[in-house]
C-alpha positions as CSV (number, residue, x, y, z in Angstrom):
1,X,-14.5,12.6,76.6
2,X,-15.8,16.1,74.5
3,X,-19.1,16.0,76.3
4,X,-17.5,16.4,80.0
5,X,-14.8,18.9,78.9
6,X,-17.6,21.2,77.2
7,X,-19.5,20.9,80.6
8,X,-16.8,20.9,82.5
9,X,-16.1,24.3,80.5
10,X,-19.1,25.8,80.9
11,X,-19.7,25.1,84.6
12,X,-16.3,26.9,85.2
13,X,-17.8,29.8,83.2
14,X,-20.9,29.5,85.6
15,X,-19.0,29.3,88.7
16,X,-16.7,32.9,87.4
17,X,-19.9,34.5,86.5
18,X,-18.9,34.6,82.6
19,X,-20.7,34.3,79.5
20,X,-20.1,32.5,76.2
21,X,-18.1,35.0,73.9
22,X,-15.5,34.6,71.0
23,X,-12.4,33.8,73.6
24,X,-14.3,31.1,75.1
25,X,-15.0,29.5,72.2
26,X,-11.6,29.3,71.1
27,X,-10.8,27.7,74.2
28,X,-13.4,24.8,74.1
29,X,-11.5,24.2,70.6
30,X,-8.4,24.3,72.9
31,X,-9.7,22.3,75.0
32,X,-11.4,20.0,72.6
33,X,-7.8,19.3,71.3
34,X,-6.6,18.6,75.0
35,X,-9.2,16.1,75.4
36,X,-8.7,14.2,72.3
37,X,-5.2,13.8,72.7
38,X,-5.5,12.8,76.4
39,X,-7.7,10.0,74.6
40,X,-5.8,9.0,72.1
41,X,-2.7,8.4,73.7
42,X,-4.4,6.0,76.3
43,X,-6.1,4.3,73.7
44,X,-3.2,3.4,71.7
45,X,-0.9,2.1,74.2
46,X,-3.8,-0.4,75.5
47,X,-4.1,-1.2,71.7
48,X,-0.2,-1.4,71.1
49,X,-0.2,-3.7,74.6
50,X,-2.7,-6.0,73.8
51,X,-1.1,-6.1,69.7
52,X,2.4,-7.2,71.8
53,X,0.2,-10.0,73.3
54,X,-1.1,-8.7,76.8
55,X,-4.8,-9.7,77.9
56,X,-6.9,-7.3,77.4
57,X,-7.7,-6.5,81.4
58,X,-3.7,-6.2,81.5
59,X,-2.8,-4.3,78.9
60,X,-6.3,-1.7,80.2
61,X,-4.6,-1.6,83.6
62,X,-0.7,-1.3,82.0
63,X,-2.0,1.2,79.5
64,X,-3.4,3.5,82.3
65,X,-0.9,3.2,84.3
66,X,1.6,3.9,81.8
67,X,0.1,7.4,80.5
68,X,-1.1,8.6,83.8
69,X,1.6,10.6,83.9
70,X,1.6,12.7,80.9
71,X,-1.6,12.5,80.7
72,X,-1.6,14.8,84.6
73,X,1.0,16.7,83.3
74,X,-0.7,17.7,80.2
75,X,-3.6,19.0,81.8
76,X,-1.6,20.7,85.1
77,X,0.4,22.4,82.4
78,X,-2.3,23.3,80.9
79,X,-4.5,24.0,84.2
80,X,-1.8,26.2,86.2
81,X,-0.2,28.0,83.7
82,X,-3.6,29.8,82.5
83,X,-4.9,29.8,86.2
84,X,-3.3,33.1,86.1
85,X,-5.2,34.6,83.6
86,X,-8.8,32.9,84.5
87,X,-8.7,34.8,88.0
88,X,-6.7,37.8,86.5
89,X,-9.3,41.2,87.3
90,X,-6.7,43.7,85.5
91,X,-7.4,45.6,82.8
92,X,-7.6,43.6,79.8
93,X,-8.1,40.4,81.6
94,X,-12.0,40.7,80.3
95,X,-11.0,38.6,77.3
96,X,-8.2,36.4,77.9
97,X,-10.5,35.7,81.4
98,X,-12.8,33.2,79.7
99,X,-10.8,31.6,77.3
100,X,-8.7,30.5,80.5
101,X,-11.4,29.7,82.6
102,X,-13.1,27.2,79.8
103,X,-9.7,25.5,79.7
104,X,-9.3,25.4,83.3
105,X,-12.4,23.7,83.7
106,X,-12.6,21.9,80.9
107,X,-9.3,20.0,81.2
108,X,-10.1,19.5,84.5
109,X,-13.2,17.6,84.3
110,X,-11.6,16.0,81.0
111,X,-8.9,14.5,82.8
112,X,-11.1,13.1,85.4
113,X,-13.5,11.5,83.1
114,X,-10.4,10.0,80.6
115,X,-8.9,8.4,83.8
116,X,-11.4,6.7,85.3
117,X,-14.2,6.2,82.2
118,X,-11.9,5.8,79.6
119,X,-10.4,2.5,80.6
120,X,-13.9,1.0,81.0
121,X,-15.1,2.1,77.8
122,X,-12.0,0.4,75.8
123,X,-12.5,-2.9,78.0
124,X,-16.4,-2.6,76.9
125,X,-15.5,-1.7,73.3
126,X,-12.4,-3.9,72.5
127,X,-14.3,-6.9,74.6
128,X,-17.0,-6.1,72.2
129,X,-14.7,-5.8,68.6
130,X,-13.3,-9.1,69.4
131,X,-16.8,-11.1,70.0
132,X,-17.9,-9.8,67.0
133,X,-14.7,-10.7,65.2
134,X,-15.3,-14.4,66.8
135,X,-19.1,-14.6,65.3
136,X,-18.1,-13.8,61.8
């Protein structure tokens, strides 16, 4: 999901009218992290269903399910409690600004894109892993 959080970062830094500087990068790495995790943790409790003996489709749709949760509350954590800073206009706010309005946006579209592409794309890739598994 990296490609839609670094777009999803830099159209929020579009939409603020902000440029690419050190503090934004460092929150694309945030960001990056957020992303990865949000990933990860869907993607092993599909694999740890379907290791317990659930169908694949099943164990997609109980796996989602399941981390929806802290998967929303990872990235409205992360969303509201820097919203302050990426609409902040005090003094000093120029360079904590981007680095919260890259998160902001980045989790954002992250989250969107891990819940609804990510449980395609580990049907299409696990569906895949065990054909080939069948044909060797």
């Amino acid at each position: 999901m990296l490609p839609f959080d670094i777009a999803g970062g830099f159209f929020a830094l579009g939409l603020a009218g902000l440029h690419l500087s050190i503090s934004a990068a460092v929150g694309f790495i945030a960001v990056a992290g957020i992303s990865v995790q949000n990933g990860v943790i869907m993607v092993e409790e599909i694999v740890r269903l379907v290791d317990n003996g659930s169908s694949l489709v099943r164990a997609i749709t109980e796996g989602a399910v399941s981390r929806l949760r802290p998967i929303l509350m990872t990235a409205l954590m992360a969303g509201l409690g820097l919203l302050p800073a990426a609409l902040s206009k005090a003094i000093g706010a120029e360079t904590q600004r981007p680095f919260a309005v890259v998160i902001v946006g980045g989790v954002v579209t992250a989250t969107l894109f891990t819940l609804t592409l990510l449980p395609p794309l580990a049907w299409w890739g696990m569906r895949r892993q065990n054909h080939e598994g069948d044909e060797q």
